[in-house]
N, C-alpha and C positions, 0 to 999 in steps of 0.2 A: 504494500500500500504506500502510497508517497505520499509524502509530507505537507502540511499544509502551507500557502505560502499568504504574508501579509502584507498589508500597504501601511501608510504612514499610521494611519489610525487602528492600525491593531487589526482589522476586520480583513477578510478572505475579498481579496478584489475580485478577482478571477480573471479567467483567460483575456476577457478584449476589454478591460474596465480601460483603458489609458490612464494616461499620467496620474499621479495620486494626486492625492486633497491637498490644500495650501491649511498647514497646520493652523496658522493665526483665527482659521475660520473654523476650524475645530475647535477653538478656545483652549487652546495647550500655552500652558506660560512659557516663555521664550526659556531656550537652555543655557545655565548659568555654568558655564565653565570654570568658577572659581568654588563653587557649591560642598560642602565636606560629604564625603561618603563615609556614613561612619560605620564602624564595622567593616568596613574594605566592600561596602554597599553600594552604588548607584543608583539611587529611584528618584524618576519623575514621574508628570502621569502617562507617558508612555511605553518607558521601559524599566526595566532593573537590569544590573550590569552587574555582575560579581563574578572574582575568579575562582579559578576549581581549588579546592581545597581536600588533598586527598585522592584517592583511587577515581577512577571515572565510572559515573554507575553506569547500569546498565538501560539502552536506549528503551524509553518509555513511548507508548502509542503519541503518533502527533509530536513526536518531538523532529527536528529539523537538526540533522546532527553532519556536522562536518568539521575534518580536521581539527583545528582548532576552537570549534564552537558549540555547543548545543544550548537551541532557543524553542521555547513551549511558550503557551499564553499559559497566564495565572494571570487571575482577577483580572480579567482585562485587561491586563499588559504583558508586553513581551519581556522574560525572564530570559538573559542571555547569560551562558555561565560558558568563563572562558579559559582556555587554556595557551593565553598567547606567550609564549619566553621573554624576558624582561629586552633581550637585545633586538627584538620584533618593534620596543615603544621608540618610534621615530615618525618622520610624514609619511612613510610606507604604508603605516597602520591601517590607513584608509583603505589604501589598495588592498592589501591584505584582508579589509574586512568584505570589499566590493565584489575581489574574485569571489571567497568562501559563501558567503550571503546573499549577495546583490546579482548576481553576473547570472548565476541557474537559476533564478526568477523566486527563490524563495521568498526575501524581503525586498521591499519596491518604498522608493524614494528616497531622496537629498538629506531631509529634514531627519529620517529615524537613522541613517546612514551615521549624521555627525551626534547623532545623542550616542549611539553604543559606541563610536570613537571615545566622545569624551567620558563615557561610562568607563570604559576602557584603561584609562588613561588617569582619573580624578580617584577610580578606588584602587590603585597602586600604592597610596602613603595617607598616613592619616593627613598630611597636610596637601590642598590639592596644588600647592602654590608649588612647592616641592618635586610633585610628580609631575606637572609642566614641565619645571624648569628641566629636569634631566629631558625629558621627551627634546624639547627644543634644543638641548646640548649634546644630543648624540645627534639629531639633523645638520647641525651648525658645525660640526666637526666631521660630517661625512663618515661617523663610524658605521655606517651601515652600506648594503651595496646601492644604493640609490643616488647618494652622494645629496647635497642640498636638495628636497625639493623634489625626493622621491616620489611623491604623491602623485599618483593618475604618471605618469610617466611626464613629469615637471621638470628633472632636470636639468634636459637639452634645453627648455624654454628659455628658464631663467638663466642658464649661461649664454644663450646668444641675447637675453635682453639686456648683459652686463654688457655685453661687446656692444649694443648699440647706443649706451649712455654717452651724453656729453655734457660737459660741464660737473659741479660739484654738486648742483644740489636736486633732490630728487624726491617726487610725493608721488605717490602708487593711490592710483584709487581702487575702492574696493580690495585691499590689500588679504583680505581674509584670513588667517594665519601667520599673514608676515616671512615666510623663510628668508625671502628674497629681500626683503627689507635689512630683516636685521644681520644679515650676511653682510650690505652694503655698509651698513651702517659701523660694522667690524673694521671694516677695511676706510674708514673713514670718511664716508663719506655723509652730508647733511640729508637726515630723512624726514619725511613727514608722509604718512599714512593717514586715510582716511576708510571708514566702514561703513554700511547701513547699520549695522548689527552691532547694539553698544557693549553686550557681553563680551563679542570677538576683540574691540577695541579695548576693555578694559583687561585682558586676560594680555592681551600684546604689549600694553602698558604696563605692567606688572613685571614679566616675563623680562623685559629690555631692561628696568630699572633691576632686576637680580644678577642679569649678568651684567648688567653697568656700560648698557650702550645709548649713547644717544639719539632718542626717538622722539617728534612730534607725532600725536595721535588727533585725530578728530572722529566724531560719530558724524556724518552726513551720506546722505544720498551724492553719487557721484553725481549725478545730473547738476546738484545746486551748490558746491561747494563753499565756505562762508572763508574764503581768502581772497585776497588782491590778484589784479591781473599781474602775468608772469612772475609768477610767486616761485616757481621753481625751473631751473635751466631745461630738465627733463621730467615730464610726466606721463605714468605708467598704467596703462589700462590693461592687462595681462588674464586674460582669461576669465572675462567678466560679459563682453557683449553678449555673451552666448547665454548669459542666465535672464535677460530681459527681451520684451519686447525691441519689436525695429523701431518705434517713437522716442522709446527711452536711451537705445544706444545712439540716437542720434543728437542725443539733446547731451548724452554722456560725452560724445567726441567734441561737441561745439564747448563744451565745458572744458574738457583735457586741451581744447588746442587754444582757451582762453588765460588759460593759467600757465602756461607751459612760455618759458620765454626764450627757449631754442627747439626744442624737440617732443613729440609726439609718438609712444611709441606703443603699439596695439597687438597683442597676438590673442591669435584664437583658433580653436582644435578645427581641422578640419570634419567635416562628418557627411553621411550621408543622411543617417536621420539623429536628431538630437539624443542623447545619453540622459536619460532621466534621472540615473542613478544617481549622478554629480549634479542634478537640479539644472538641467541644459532645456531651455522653452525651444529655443529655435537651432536652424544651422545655421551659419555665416561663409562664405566661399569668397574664394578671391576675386570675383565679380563685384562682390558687395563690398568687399574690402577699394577697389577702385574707385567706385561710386564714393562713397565715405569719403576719400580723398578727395575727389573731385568736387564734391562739397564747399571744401574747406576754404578754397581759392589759393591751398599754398602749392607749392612743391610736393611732393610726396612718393616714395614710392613702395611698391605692393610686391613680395616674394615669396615664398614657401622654404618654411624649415623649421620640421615638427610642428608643421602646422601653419595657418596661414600669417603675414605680418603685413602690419601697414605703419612707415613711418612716416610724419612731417616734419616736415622741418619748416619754420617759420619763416622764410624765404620766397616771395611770386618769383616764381620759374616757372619751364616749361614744365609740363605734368610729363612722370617718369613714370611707366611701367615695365617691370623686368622680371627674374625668372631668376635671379641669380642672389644671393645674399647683401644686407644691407649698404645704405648708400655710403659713400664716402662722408668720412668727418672731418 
């Protein structure tokens, strides 16, 4: 008999339900990532997250059991009991939870993806500020095989969006996690991050002031940011168009290329249909990536590598389109 499989809200979607439910309308209180799991526990009202403790019993009817995981509903929520090895907690995690859970259609959606992350992750130490901070210090030191930014296969990303930075200073919108932030911000260079999500914000805020990096943080909608025009030499929209609508990433790029006071720099997965599991609404191709451009009225040009990229540069030139890795600096 196979297993049952759920959506964000606990319940059995089935074969053609699409995309899951937008949690907020389910009235689930946002996920607090800084939250104490006591007793090495995770509960909110959708899931509980605890590690195995002990022999692995044996598999119960309805349970969903793989490698490292087995998940059953209790009381309306999903009980995930884990058995991941301490040198698995880095940005991989995701990945690791996305193949095992996500990928064979057992669990479906974004929103319960990142709660059993940070269940994950928050009931590893009584302190959750603690079981962060190692998590981000084994990503930050590449002790794993993923190197920065293992997550969903990020790190080709974020090392060609290093190579396309210029200037010193740098605000990432929609930063979500930060790897890549505070990577740069290591290496010295001036950051500011901005989120929708104030938890994600206050947990990066946190997390930078333990290792003692310097980080500006803001909670805003990328669309409407509350800073000065050209506020920073280069700004990063990295893997973000693809979680909203076409209206909103359009109002997202007019925003990045108003703050930005040399550079524009945009990547996003290529796909053929959106990835719900990482909460992807649409696809973007580098068709759309051109147009964007051509928007803009600057310079610009559109390439593929790991995925598709659109830079501007704040410069009226002729429009550049190419096929080859980013433009000269």
């Amino acid at each position: 008999m196979s297993s049952p499989a759920y959506g964000v809200d606990g319940q059995h979607p089935g074969p053609a339900s699409g995309a899951s439910a937008d949690p907020s309308s389910a009235g689930l209180a946002p996920i607090d990532p800084l939250a104490p799991a006591p007793g090495g526990v995770y509960s909110d009202a959708l899931v509980e997250v605890r590690g195995l403790q002990g022999p692995r019993p044996r598999r119960t009817l309805g349970m969903i059991r793989t490698l490292h995981f087995d998940v059953t509903r209790v009381d309306g929520r999903l009980r995930v009991v884990h058995r991941v090895p301490p040198e698995e907690f880095h940005s991989g995690l995701a990945a690791l939870v996305g193949e095992e859970l996500f990928g064979p259609g057992w669990l479906r959606g974004a929103e319960l993806l990142e709660r059993i992350v940070t269940g994950i992750v928050v009931s590893s130490d009584p302190d959750p500020l603690t079981a962060w901070e190692r998590y981000y210090r084994a990503t930050l030191t590449g002790s794993h095989r993923g190197g920065v930014g293992g997550h969903h296969d990020l790190a080709p990303v974020h090392q060609h969006a290093r190579e396309l930075l210029t200037g010193g200073s740098v605000l990432e919108l929609g930063s979500c996690f930060g790897f890549l932030a505070l990577s740069l911000a290591a290496e010295g260079r001036r950051l500011t991050v901005s989120d929708i999500v104030p938890g994600t914000i206050r947990l990066l805020g946190a997390v930078a002031e333990r290792l003692d990096l310097p980080l500006d943080t803001l909670v805003a909608d990328a669309a409407d940011v509350p800073l000065p025009a050209a506020a920073a030499d280069t700004v990063l929209v990295l893997h973000l168009l693809e979680h909203l609508d076409e209206a909103h990433g359009a109002r997202v790029l007019t925003e990045a290329v108003r703050l930005a006071r040399r550079r524009v720099v945009v990547a996003v997965p290529l796909e053929d249909v959106p990835d719900e599991t990482w909460g992807h609404l649409r696809t973007v191709s580098l068709a759309d990536l051109r147009d964007l451009g051509q928007a803009t009225g600057f310079g610009f040009d559109v390439h593929e590598h790991h995925g598709g990229w659109l830079v501007i540069d704040r410069a009226p030139m002729t429009l550049a389109w190419s096929e080859h890795p980013g433009p000269e600096r």
